[in-house]
C-alpha positions in Angstrom: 62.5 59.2 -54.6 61.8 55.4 -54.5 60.1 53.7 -51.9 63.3 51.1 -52.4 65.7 53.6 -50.5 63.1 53.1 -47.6 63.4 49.1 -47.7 67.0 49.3 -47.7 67.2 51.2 -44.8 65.0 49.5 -43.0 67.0 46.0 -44.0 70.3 47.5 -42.9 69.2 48.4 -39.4 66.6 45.6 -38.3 68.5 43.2 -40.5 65.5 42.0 -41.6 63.2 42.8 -44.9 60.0 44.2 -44.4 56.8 42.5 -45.4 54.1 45.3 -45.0 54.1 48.4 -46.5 51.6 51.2 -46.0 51.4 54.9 -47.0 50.0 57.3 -43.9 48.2 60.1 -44.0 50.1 63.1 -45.4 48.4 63.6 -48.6 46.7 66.3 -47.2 48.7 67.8 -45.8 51.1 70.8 -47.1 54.9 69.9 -46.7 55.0 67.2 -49.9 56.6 64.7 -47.5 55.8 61.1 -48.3 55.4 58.7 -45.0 55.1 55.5 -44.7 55.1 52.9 -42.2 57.2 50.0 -42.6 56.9 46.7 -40.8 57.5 42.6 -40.5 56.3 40.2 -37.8 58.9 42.1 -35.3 58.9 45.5 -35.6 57.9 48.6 -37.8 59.1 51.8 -38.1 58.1 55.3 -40.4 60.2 56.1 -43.4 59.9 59.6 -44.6 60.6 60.6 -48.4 61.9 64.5 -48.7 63.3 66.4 -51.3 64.6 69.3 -49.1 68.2 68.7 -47.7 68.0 71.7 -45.2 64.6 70.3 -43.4 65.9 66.6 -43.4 69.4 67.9 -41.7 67.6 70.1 -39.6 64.9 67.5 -38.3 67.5 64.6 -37.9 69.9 66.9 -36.2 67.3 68.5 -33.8 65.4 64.7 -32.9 69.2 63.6 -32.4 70.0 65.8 -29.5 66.2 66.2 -28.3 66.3 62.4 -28.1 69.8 62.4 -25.9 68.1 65.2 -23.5 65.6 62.6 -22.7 62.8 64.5 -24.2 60.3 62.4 -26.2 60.6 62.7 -29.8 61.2 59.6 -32.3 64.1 58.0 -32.5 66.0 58.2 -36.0 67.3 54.9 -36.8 68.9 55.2 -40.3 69.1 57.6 -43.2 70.5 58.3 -46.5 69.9 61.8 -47.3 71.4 61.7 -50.9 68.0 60.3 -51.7 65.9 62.1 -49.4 65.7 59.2 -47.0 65.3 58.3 -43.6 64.0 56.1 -40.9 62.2 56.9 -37.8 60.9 55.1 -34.4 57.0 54.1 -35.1 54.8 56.3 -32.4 51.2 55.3 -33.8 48.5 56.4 -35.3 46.8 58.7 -32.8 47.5 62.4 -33.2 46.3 64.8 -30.0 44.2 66.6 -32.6 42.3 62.8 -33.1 42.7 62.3 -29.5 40.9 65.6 -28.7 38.6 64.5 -31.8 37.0 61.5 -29.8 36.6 62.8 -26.7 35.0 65.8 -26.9 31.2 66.5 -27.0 30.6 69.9 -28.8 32.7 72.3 -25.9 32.4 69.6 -23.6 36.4 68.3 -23.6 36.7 65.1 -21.7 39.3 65.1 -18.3 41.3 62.7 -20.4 41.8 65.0 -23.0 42.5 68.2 -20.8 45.2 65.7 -19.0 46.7 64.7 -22.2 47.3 68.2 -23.2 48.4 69.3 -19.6 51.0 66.8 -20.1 52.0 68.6 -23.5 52.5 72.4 -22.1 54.0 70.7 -18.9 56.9 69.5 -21.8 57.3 72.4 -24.0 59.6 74.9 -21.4 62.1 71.5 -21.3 62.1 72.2 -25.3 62.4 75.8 -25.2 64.9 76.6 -22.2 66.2 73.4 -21.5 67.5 71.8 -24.7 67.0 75.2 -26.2 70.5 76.7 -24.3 73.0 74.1 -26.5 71.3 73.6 -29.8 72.9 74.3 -33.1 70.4 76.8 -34.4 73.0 76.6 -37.6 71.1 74.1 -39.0 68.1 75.8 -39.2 65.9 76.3 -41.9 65.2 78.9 -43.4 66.3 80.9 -40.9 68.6 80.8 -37.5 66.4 83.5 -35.7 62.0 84.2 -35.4 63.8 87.8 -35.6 62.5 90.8 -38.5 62.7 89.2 -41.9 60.5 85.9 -40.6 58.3 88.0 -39.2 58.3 90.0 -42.2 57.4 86.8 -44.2 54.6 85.8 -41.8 52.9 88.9 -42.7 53.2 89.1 -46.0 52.1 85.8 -46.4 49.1 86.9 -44.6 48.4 89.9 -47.1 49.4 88.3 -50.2 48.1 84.8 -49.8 45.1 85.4 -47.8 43.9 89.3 -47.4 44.3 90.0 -51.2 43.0 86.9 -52.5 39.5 87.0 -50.0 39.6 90.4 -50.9 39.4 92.2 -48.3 40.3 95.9 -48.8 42.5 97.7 -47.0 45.5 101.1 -47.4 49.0 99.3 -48.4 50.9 101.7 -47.1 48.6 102.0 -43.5 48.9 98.4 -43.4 52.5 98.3 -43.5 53.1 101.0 -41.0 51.0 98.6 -38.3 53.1 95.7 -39.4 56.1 97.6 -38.4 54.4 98.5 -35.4 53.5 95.1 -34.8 57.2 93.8 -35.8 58.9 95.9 -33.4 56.7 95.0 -30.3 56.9 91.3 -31.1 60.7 91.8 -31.3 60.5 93.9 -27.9 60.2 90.0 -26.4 63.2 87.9 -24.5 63.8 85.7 -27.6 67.3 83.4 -26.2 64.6 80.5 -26.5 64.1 77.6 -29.0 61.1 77.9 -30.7 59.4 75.2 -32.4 57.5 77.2 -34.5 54.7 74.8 -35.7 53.8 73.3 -32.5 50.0 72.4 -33.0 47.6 69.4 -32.0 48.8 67.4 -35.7 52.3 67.5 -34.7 51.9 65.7 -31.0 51.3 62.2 -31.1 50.0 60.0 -28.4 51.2 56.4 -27.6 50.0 54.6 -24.3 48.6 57.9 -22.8 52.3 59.9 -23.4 52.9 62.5 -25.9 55.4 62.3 -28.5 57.0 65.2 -30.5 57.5 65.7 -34.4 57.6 68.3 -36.9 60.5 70.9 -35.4 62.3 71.0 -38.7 61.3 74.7 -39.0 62.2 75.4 -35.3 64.6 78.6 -34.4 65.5 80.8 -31.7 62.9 83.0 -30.5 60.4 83.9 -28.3 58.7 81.5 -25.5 54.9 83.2 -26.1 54.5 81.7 -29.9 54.3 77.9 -29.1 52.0 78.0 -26.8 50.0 80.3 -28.7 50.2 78.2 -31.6 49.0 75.0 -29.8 46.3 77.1 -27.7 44.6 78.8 -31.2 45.1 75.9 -33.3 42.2 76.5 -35.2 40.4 73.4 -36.2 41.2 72.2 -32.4 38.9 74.7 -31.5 40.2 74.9 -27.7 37.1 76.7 -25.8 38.5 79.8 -23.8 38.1 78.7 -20.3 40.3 75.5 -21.1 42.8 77.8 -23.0 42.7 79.7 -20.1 43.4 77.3 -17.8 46.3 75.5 -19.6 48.3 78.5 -20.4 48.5 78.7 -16.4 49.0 75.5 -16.1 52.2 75.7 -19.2 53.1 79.0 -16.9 53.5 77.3 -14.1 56.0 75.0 -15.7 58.2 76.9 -17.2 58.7 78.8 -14.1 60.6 75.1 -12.8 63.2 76.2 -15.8 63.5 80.1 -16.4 62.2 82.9 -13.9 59.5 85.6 -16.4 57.0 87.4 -14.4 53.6 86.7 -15.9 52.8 90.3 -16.8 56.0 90.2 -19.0 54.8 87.5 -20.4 50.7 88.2 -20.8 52.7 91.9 -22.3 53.6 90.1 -25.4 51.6 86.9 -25.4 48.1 87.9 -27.3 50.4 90.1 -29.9 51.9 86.5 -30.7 48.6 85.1 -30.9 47.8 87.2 -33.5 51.1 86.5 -35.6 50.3 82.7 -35.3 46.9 83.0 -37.0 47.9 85.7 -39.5 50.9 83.1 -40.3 48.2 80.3 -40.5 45.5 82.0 -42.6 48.5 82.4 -44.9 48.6 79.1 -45.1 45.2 78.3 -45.5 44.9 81.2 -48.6 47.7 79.9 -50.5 46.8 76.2 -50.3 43.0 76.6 -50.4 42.5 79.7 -52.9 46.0 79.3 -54.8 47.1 76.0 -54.8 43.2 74.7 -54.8 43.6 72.3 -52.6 40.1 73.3 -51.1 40.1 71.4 -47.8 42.5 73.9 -46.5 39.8 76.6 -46.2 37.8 74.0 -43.9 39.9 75.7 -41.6 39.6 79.3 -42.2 36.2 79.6 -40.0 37.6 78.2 -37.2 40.4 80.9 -37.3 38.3 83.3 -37.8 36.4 82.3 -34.8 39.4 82.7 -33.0 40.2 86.3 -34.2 36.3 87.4 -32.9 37.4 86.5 -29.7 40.2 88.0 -29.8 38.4 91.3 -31.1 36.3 90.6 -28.3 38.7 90.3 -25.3 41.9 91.5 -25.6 43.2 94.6 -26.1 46.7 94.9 -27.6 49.4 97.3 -25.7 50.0 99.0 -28.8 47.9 100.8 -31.8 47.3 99.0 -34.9 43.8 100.3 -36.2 44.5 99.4 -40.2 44.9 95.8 -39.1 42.2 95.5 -36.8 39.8 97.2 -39.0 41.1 94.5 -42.0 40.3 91.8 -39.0 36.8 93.0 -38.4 36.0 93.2 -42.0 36.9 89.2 -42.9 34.7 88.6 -39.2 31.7 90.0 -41.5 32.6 88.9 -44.9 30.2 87.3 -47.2 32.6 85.2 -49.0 34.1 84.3 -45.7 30.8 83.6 -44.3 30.1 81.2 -47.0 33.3 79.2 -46.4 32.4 78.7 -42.9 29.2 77.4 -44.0 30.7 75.1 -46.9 33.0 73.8 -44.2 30.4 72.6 -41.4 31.2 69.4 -41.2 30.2 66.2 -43.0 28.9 63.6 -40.7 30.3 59.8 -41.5 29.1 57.2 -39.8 31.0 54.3 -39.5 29.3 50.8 -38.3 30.1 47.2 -37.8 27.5 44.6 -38.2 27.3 40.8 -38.4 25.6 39.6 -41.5 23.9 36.8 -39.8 21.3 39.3 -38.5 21.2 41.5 -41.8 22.1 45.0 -43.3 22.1 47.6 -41.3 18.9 49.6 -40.7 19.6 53.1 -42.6 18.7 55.6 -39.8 19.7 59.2 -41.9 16.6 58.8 -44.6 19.2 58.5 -47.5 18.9 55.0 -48.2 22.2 53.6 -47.0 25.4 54.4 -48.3 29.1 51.8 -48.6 28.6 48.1 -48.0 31.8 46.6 -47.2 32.2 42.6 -46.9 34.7 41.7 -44.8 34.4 37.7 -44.5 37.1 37.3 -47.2 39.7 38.3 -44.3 41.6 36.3 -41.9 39.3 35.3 -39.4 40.7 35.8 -35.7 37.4 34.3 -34.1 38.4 31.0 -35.6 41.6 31.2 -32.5 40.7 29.8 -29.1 42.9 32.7 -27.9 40.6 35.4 -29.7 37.0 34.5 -29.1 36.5 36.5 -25.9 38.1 39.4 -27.9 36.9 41.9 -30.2 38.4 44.4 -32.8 38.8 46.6 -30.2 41.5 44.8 -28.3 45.2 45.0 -28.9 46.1 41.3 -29.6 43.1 41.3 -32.4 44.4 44.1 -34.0 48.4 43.3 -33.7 46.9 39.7 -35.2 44.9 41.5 -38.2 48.3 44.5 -38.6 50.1 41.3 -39.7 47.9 40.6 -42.3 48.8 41.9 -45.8 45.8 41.0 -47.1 43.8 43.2 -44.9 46.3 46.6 -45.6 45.3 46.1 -48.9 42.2 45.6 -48.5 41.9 49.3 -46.1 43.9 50.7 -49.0 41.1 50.2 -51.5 37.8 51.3 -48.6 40.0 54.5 -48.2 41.0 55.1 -51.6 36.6 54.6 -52.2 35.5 56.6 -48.8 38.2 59.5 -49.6 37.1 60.2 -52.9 32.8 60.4 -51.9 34.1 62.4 -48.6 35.6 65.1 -51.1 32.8 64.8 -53.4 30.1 65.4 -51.1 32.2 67.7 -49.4 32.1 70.1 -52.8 28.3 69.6 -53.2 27.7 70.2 -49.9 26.2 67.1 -48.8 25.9 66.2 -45.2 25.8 62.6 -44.7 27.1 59.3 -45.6 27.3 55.8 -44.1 29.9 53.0 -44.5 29.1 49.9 -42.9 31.7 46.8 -42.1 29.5 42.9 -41.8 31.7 39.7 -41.0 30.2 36.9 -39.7 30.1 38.0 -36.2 30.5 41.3 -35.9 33.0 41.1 -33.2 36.5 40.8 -34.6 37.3 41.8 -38.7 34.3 44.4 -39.1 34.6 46.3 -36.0 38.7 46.5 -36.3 37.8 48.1 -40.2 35.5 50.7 -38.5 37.8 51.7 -35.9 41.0 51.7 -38.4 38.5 54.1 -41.1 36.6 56.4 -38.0 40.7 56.8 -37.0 41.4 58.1 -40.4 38.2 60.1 -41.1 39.2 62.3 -37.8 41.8 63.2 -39.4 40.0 65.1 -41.9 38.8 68.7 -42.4 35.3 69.4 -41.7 34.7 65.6 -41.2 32.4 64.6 -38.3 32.7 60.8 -37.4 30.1 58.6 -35.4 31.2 55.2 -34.8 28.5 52.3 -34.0 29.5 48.4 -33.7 26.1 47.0 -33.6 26.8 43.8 -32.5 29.1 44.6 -29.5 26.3 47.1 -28.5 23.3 44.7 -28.5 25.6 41.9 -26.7 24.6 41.2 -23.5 27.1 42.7 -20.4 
């Protein structure tokens, strides 16, 4: 697959070539899809390289009809799925996960954060009961139905990829008589709904304070209690209880507008469905992480397991499933589990801007500094009347510096630097590094370079990001 079939697509419907090209984040993440963000001096838009014919028909068919229901998803705009193309509305950079990211302190979530995901659970019934009645579930990939064989998957995903490999012990044949147990009271559930199926904080982008939906490809008919509980116990979100609490009301209280469930029906089945979701996403995490070795997926196995002490804590199931729960208490305490938690505590980054007319930046962590990054060789917006009273911050700056194909290049090479010692120190454990950002002022060039790498950084596993511009700090107010 060519980034060429991307070009021609975006030529063919904006009747224009496009100028910039630049890969997005994706690496890291576990579906092989290749994005990238295409753009000229008038638009842009996100071109998506897949190898998978079912996902693509499935994702363009689904965003197709969401999109005519008025819900918000991206608009497709072209396609040529004979080379595992297609072109898609541009919705940003900033994920709710990210969003979440900069406004929290420790379990302190910000009230712009909580509103931004009140707005999220206020939309999902409109995807699960309201488009959900005339979709074309045969599209779907790999199955039509969350009904016994996907379920069946889930949990041996669970056993093969993440149990067995930990090593956790446990009786097969016990094990498999709760998983039955478990299969028939999850199928026990009104299941006439769409269900999105990987509905988490990664997949829900914000643009100008509105949410925006992707990743559905692997959406089915089923139950209404999984998506919520997937977005809820997203693990590396790390939701504290009182504000899951308080938005699963809050997404209750919605979907009452759209389908009449009394809550105890609901709160029957829900926590069962909790439990699915983070077996289905330890899965996950075992078969990138321990078999694929891709070792930034475990970063999220403490948070899941932080989840599933809760759990152990506070919730008692409606049915018996003691070989499960006893394999559940044993990762809570085990030592090779312990340690991942303690590999994965974050690595703080600090990100500064700085204007080298009043030096280097004083090194405040005791390791002597860390990435110097000049940025004076850049187009200078501080040299335009119209930008002066501006900083990197503001939106014309940065639309004046996303024009610039000197300056995509020039991120592309700090992130290809930065990513490399993030996974290095990562593996040796180390807990600190600094990369700083000097242009002559320190108002425009630098501090947009911080903001665009602290952006990307939050995107990482077990990445902690503090952002300092040092000029706009000291100026006077």
């Amino acid at each position: 697959m060519s980034i060429d079939v991307l070009n021609k697509l975006f030529e063919q419907h904006f009747h224009s070539p496009a100028s910039r090209v630049q890969p997005l984040q994706g690496q890291l993440g576990g579906s092989g899809r290749k994005i990238i963000r295409l753009a000229n001096e008038r638009v842009s838009a996100v071109g998506v390289l897949y190898d998978v014919l079912e996902e693509n028909v499935a994702f363009l068919e689904f965003s197709r009809y969401f999109h005519q229901h008025g819900l918000p998803v991206p608009e497709i705009y072209n396609e040529d799925l004979t080379q595992g193309a297609y072109l898609e509305e541009d919705l940003g950079d900033t994920s709710l996960f990210e969003f979440l990211s900069e406004h929290r302190d420790g379990e302190v979530v910000a009230p712009v954060a909580v509103e931004a995901y009140r707005k999220v659970v206020a939309l999902l019934p409109r995807f699960q009961v309201e488009a959900g009645r005339g979709l074309n579930y045969e599209v779907c990939h790999p199955r039509a139905n969350f009904d016994r064989q996907s379920i069946t998957w889930d949990l041996n995903y669970f056993k093969y990829y993440f149990l067995r490999l930990v090593g956790v012990p446990y009786n097969e044949q016990a094990l498999e008589n709760d998983f039955r147990r478990l299969t028939k009271f999850l199928l026990s559930a009104p299941r006439d709904f769409f269900l999105y199926r990987d509905f988490q904080s990664r997949n829900v982008m914000l643009r100008d304070g509105d949410p925006f939906f992707l990743d559905y490809q692997g959406g089915r008919k089923g139950a209404l209690q999984y998506d919520v509980a997937s977005l809820l116990y997203d693990a590396k979100a790390d939701l504290p209880p009182e504000l899951r609490r308080q938005l699963l009301d809050y997404y209750l209280e919605n979907l009452s507008r759209y389908v009449h469930i009394e809550r105890e029906a609901f709160m029957h089945h829900y926590y069962a469905f909790v439990y699915v979701r983070i077996m289905q996403a330890l899965g996950a995490y075992g078969f990138r992480g321990f078999y694929e070795r891709k070792s930034h997926f475990l970063q999220s196995v403490p948070y899941a397991l932080k989840n599933l002490r809760w759990l152990l804590q506070n919730v008692e199931l409606p049915i018996e499933l003691p070989t499960l729960m006893e394999a559940f208490r044993s990762m809570a305490t085990s030592e090779r589990l312990l340690s991942l938690a303690s590999v994965a505590e974050n690595l703080t980054v600090r990100v500064l801007s700085f204007s080298y007319k009043r030096g280097l930046p004083k090194d405040e962590t005791g390791h002597g500094g860390g990435f110097v990054f000049d940025a004076r060789s850049l187009p200078n917006p501080g040299r335009e009347e119209r930008f002066k009273p501006l900083t990197g911050k503001d939106t014309p700056v940065i639309e004046y510096l996303n024009q610039q194909q000197s300056v995509h290049q020039y991120l592309a090479g700090v992130m290809s630097l930065v990513d490399a010692s993030v996974s290095e120190y990562q593996r040796r454990g180390f807990k600190s590094l600094t990369v700083s950002f000097g242009c002559t002022g320190g108002q425009h060039r630098s501090v947009y370079l911080a903001e665009e790498l602290a952006k990307r950084l939050r995107n990482k596993n077990g990445v902690q990001v503090v952002l300092q511009h040092r000029e706009l700090e000291s100026a006077p107010r």
